[in-house]
C-alpha positions in Angstrom: 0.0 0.0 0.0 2.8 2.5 0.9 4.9 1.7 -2.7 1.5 2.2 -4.3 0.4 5.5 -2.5 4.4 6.7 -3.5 3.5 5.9 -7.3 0.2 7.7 -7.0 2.1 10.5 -5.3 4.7 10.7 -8.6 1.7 10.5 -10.6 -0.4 13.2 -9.3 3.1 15.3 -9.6 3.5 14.7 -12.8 0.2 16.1 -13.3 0.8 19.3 -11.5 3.8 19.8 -12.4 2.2 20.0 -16.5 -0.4 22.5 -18.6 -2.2 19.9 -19.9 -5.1 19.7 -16.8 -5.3 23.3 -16.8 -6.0 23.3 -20.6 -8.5 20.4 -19.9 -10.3 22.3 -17.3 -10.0 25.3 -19.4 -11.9 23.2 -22.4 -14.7 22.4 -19.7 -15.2 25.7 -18.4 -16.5 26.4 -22.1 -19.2 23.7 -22.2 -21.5 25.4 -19.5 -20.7 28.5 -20.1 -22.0 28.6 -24.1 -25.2 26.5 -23.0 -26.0 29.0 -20.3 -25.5 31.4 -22.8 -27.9 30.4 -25.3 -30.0 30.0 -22.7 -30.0 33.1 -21.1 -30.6 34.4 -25.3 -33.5 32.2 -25.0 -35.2 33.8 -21.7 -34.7 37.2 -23.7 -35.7 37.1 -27.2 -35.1 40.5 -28.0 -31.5 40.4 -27.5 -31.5 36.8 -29.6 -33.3 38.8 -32.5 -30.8 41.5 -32.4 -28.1 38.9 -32.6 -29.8 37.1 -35.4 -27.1 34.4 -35.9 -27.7 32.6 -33.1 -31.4 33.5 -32.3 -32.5 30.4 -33.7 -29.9 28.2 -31.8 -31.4 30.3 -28.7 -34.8 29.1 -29.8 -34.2 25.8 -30.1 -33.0 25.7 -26.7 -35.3 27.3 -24.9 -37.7 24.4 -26.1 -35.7 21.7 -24.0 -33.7 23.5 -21.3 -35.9 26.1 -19.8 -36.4 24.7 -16.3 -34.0 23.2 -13.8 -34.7 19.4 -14.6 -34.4 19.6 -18.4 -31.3 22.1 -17.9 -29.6 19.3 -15.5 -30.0 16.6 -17.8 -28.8 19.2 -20.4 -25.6 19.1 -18.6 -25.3 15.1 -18.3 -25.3 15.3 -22.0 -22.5 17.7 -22.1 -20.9 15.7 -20.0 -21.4 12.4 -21.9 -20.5 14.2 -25.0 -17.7 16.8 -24.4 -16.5 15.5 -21.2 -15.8 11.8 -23.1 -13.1 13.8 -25.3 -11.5 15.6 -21.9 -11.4 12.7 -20.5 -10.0 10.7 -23.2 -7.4 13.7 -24.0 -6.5 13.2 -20.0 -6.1 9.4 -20.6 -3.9 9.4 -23.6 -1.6 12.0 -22.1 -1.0 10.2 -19.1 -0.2 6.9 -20.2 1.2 8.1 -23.7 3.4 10.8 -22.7 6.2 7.7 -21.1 6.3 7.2 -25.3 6.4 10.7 -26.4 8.7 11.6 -23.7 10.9 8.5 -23.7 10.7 8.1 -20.2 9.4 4.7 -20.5 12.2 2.2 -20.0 13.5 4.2 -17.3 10.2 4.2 -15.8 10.0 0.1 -16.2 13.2 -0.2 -14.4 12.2 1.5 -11.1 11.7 -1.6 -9.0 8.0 -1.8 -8.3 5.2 -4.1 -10.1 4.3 -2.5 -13.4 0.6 -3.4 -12.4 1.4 -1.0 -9.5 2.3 1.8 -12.0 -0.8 0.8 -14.5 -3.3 1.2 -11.8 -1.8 4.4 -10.0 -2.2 6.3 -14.2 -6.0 5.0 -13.4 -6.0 6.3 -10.2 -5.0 9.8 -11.4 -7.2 9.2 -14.2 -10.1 9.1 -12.2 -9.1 12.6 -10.0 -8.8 14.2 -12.8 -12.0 13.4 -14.5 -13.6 13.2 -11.3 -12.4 16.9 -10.7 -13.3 18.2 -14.4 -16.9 16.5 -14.2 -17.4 18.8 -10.1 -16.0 21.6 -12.4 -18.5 21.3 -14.6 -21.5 20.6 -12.8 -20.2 23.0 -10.0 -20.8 25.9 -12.8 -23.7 24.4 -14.3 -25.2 25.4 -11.0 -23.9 28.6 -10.8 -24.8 29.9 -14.1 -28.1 28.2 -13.6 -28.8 30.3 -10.6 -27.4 33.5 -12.3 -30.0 32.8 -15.5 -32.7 32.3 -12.5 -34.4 29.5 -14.1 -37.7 28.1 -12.9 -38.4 24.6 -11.2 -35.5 25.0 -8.6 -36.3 22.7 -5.7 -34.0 21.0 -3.4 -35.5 17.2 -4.7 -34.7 18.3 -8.5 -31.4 19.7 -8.0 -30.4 16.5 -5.8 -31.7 14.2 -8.2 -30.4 16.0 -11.1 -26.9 16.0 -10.3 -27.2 12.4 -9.1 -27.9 11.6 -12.8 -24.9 14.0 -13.8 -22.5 12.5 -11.5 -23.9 8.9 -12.5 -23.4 9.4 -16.2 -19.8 11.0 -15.3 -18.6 7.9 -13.8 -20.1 5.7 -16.7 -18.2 8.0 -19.1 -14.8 7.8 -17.0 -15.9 3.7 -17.0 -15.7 3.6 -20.8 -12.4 5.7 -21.1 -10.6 3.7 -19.2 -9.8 1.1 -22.2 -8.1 4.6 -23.9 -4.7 3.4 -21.6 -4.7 0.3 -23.6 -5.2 2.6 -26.6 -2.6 5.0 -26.0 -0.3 2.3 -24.8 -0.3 0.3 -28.0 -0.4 3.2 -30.1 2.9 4.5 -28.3 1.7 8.5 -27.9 -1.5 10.5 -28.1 -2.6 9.4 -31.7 -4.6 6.4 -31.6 -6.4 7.1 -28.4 -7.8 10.6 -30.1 -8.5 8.8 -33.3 -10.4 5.7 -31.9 -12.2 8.5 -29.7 -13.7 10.2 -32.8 -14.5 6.9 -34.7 -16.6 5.5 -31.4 -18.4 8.7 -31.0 -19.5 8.3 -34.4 -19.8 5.0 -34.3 -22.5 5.6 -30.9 -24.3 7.8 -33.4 -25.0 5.1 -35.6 -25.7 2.2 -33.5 -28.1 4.5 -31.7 -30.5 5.6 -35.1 -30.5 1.3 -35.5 -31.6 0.7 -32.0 -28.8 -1.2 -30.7 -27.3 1.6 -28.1 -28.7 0.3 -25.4 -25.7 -2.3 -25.9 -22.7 -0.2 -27.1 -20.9 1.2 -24.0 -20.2 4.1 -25.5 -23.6 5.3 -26.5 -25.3 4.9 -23.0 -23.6 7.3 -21.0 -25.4 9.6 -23.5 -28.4 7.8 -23.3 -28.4 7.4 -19.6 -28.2 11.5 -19.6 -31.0 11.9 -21.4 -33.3 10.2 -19.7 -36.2 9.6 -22.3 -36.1 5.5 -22.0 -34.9 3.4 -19.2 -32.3 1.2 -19.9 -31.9 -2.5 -19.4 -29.3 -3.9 -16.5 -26.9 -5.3 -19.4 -26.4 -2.1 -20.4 -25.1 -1.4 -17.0 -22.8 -4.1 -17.1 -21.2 -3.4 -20.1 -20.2 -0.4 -19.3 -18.8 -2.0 -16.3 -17.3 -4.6 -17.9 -16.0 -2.2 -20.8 -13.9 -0.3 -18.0 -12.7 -3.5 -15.7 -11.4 -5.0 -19.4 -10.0 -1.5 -20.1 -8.1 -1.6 -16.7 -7.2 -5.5 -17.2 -5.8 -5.3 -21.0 -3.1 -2.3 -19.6 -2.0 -4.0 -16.9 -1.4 -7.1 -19.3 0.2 -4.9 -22.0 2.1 -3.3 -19.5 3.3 -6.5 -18.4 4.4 -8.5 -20.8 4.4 -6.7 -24.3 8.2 -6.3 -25.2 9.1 -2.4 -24.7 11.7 -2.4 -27.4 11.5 1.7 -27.5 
């Protein structure tokens, strides 16, 4: 426990110590901040019609986020969406920067299990989406209250970010398997790709029908809340992130670091 809590510690230094999780939660800040603002065009139509470019944008809106419930599972969608890339962007630098960097092989030689290293990269993983997801939701609320939208009760708001928070971990769940990704692509460019070609890929298998069995459509499904979703749907998100977590630790392992 105390070499593990040392290779977190190294981790979570690395972390610090780079730009790259202040340009993450940079990114994020964005996400509520243009909703709010199309919503806050959509509570005052004149100013939307003076605008005119985004008055329709405004409009549409205001037709499914105009009271605290619809605007909080607003936010789990931004979440499923947008936060999936940060997320992913936070995975591939922290298990493909050893390859970019070159640090691997010295890192390998350190004399402590290599599973130990795998899971404390999770383990940061997780704080650091854990803390851009809170980031998110934490000014959500704000610029919620600042717009002063209607419906605010203390039952909604709790229930709400339940469902944010829920669909957060579900999208950190299916990320996890980007540490594979990044580890057999040696660097940053496989994980980003294979991000793009699932999220398009969700896309489709939701228009057939099937998303209610691709993990990475029902974090987005689960934030939207228009159908309840079956328990295998659950599960393979969980078992989409425990394979994710296996596979590194494996790769990690026993794959020949020749570079």
């Amino acid at each position: 426990m105390a070499a593990f809590a040392d290779l977190l510690w190294v981790e979570l230094l690395k972390a610090r110590r780079s730009a790259v999780p202040f340009y993450t939660a940079l990114g994020a800040l964005f996400m509520p901040l243009g909703v709010a603002f199309l919503i806050f065009l959509a509570k005052n139509p004149e100013l939307s019609h003076r605008l005119g470019l985004v008055g329709a944008k405004a409009n549409l809106t205001a037709y499914f986020a105009t009271t605290w419930s619809s605007y909080l599972a607003l936010c789990g969608q931004i979440i499923a969406a947008g936060g999936f890339f940060i997320f992913v962007l936070a995975a591939s630098w922290i298990f493909g920067r050893e390859f970019v960097d070159g640090t691997l092989k010295d890192l390998l030689a350190v004399p402590v299990p290599r599973t130990g290293l795998v899971l404390a990269k999770f383990a940061v993983l997780a704080i650091w989406s854990g803390a851009i997801t809170l980031l998110i939701l934490g000014l959500s609320l704000l610029l919620g209250g600042l717009i002063a939208l209607p419906g605010a009760s203390t039952g909604v708001l709790v229930q709400g970010c339940a469902a944010d928070l829920a669909a957060a971990a579900m999208v950190i769940l299916v990320v996890l398997p980007f540490g594979l990704f990044a580890s057999l692509g040696r660097g940053y460019l496989l994980p980003m790709g294979l991000a793009v070609l699932l999220l398009v890929m969700a896309n489709l298998v939701q228009v057939a029908g099937w998303g209610d069995y691709f993990p990475w459509a029902i974090p987005a499904l689960f934030a939207q809340g228009t159908q309840s979703l079956p328990a295998l749907s659950f599960a393979s998100v969980l078992f989409t992130g425990l394979a994710g977590i296996l596979g590194t630790c494996l790769w990690w392992k026993y794959a020949d670091q020749n570079r």
